[in-house]
Backbone bond lengths (Angstrom), bond angles and torsions (degrees), N, CA, C in turn:
res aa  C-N    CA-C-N  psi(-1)  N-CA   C-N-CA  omega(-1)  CA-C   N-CA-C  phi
1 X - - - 1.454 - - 1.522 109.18 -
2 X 1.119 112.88 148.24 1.755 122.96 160.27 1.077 108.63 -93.24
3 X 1.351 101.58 168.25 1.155 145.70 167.82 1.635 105.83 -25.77
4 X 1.555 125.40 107.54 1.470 121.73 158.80 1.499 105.34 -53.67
5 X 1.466 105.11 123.56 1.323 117.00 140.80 1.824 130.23 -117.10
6 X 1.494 105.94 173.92 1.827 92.88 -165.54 1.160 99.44 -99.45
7 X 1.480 122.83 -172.18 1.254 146.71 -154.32 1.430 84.15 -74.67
8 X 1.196 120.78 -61.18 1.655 128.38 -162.30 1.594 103.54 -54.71
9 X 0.878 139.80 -41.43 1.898 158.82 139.52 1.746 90.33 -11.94
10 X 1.290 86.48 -91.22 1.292 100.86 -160.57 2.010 105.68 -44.09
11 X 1.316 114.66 -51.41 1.370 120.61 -167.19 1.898 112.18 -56.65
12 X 1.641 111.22 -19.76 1.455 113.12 153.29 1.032 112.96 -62.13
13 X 1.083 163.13 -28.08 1.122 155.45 -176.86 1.513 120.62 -47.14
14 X 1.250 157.18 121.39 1.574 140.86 -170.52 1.915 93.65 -126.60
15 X 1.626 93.14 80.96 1.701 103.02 159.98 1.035 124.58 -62.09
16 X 1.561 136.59 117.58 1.176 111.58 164.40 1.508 119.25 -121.11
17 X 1.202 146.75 -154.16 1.593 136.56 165.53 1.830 101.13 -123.00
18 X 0.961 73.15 120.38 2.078 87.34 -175.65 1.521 106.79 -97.51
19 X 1.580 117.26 129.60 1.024 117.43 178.73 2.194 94.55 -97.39
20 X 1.312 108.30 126.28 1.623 114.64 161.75 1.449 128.66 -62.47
21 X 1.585 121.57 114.86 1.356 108.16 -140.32 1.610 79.37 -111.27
22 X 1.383 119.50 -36.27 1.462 127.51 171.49 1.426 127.50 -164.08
23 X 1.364 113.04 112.44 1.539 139.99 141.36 1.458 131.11 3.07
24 X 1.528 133.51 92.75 1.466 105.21 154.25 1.325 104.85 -164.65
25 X 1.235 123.58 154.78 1.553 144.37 177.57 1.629 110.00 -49.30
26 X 1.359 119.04 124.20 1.694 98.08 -178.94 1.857 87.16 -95.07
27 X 1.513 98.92 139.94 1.242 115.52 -177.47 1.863 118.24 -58.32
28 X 1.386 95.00 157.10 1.378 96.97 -152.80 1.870 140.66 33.32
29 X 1.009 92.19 33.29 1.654 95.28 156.44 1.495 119.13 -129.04
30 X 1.124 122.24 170.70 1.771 123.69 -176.24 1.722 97.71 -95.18
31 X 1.071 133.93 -29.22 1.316 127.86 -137.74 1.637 95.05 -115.54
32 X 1.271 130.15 -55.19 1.447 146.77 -149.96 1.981 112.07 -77.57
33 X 1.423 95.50 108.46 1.580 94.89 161.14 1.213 123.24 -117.35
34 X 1.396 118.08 130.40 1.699 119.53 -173.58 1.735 108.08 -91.42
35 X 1.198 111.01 141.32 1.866 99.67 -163.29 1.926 65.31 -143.15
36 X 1.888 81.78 159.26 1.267 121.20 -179.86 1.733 101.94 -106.76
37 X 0.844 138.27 157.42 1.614 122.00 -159.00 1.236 97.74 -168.97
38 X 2.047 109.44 118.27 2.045 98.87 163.32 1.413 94.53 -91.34
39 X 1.413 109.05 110.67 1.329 97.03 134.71 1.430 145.71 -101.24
40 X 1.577 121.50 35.79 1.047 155.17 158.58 1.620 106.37 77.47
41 X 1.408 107.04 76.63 1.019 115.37 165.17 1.726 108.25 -146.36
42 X 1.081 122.70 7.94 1.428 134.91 162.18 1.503 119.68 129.15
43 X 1.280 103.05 -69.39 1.571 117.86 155.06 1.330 119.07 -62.59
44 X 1.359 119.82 142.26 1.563 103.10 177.44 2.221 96.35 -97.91
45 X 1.250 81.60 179.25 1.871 95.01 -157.64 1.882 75.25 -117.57
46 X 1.313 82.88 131.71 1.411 120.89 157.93 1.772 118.94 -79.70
47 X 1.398 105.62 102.77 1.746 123.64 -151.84 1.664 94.54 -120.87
48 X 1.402 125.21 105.93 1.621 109.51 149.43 1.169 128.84 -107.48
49 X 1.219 109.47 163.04 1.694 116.80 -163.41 1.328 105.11 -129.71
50 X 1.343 125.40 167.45 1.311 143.97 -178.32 1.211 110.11 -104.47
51 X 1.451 134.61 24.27 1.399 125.07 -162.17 1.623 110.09 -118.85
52 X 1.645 115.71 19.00 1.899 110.87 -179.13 1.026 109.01 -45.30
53 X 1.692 131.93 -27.68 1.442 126.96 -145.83 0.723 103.67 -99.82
54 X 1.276 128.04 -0.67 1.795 126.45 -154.34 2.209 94.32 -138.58
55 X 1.542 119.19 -40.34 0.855 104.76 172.96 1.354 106.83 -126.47
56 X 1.908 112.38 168.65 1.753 108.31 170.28 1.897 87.27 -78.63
57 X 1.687 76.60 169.47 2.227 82.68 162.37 1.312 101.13 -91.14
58 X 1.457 143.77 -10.24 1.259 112.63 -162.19 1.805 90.33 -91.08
59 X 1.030 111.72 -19.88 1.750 110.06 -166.78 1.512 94.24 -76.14
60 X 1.431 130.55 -13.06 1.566 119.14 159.43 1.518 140.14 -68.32
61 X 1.522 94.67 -9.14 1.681 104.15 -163.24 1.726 105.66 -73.08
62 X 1.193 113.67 120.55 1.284 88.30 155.61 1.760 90.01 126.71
63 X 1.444 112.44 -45.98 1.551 135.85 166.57 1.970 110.42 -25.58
64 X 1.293 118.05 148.90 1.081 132.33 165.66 1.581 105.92 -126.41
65 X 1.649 110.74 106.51 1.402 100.74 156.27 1.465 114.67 -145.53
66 X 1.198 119.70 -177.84 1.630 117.69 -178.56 1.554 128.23 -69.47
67 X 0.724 89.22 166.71 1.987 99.63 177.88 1.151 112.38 -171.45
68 X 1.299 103.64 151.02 1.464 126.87 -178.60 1.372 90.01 -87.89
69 X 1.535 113.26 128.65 1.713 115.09 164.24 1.445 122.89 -93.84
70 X 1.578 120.96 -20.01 1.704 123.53 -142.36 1.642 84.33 -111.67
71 X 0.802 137.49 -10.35 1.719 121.75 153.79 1.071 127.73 -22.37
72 X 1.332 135.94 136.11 1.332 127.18 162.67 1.079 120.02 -80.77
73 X 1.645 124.98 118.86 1.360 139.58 -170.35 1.999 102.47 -37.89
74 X 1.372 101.63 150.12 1.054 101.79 -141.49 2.205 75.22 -142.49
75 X 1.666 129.06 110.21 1.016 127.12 167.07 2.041 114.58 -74.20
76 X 1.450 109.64 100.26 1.483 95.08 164.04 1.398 121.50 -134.85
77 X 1.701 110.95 148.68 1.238 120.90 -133.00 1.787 132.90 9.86
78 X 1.886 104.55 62.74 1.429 105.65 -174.03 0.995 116.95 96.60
79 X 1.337 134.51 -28.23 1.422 146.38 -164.38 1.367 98.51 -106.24
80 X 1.698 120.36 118.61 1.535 130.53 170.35 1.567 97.59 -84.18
81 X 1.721 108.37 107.88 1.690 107.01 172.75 1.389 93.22 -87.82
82 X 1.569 122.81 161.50 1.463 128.14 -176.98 1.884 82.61 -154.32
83 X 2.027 102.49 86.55 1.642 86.27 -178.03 1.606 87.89 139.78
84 X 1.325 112.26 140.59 1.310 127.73 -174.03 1.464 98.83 -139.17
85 X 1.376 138.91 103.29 1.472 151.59 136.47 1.367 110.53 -9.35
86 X 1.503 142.40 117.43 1.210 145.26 145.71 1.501 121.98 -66.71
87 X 0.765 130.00 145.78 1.682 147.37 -164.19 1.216 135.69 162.40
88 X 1.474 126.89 171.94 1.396 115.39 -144.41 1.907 97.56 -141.20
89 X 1.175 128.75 107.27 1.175 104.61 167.06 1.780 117.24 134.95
90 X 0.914 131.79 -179.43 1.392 122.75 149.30 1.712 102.36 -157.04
91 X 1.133 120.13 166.92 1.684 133.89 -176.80 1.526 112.40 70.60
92 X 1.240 110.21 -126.13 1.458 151.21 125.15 1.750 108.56 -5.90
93 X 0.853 100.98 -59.91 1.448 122.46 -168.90 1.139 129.44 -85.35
94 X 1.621 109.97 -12.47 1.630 119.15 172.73 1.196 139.17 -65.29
95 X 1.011 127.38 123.27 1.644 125.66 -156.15 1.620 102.49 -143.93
96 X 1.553 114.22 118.91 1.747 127.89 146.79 1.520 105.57 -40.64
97 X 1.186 111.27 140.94 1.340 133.69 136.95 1.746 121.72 -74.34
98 X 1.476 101.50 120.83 1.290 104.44 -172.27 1.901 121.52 -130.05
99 X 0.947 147.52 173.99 0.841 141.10 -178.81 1.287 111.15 -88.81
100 X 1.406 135.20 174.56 1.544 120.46 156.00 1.693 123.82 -94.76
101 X 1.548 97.73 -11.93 1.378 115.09 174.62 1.179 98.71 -137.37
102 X 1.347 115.06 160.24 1.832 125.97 167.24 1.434 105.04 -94.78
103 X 1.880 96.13 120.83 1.357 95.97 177.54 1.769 102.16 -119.45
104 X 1.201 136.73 -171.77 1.307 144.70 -175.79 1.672 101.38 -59.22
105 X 1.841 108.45 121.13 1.092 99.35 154.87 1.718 132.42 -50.07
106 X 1.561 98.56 158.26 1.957 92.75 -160.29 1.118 123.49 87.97
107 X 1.519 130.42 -19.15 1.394 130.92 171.10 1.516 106.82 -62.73
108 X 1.675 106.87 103.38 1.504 121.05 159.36 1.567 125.95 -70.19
109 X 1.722 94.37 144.27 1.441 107.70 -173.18 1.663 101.10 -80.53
110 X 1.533 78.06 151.89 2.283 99.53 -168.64 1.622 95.23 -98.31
């Protein structure tokens, strides 16, 4: 377990549900996918993830899952991510967060 934190902790947080608008491998690494992402604010936000090994990018397109938005953009290998991927797991065991219905990208978590 971590670290308890309080409600007030937690209520910084700016969740939102990102729809994946487009997919791709950032070159030369094993691990890194750079996704184009609405999260309904007009432009989509340029989001990378650590998950090549575990998923393709094209099997992301199209996907609704969460992200942390209020991060401070974070440059890796070249790529400015603005957005942290929620998920559960590692190997075997890795699992998206998904909705049970598709609702409007930008729909923030309560």
């Amino acid at each position: 377990m971590k670290e308890t934190i309080t409600i007030d902790d937690f209520a910084k947080l700016d969740i939102r549900l990102g729809t994946i608008l487009e997919a791709e491998r950032v070159p030369e690494t094993d691990r890194l996918i750079k996704c184009s992402v609405d999260v309904g604010e007009g432009e989509p936000r340029t989001i990378v993830s650590g998950i090549a090994h575990i998923r393709d990018p094209e099997n992301l397109v199209g996907k609704q899952v969460p992200y942390i938005l209020n991060l401070e953009p974070r440059t890796i290998k070249g790529v400015e991510s603005n957005g942290m991927l929620l998920a559960l797991g590692e190997g075997e065991a890795f699992a998206l967060l998904h909705p049970d219905k598709a609702v409007p990208a930008g729909t923030a978590g309560k």
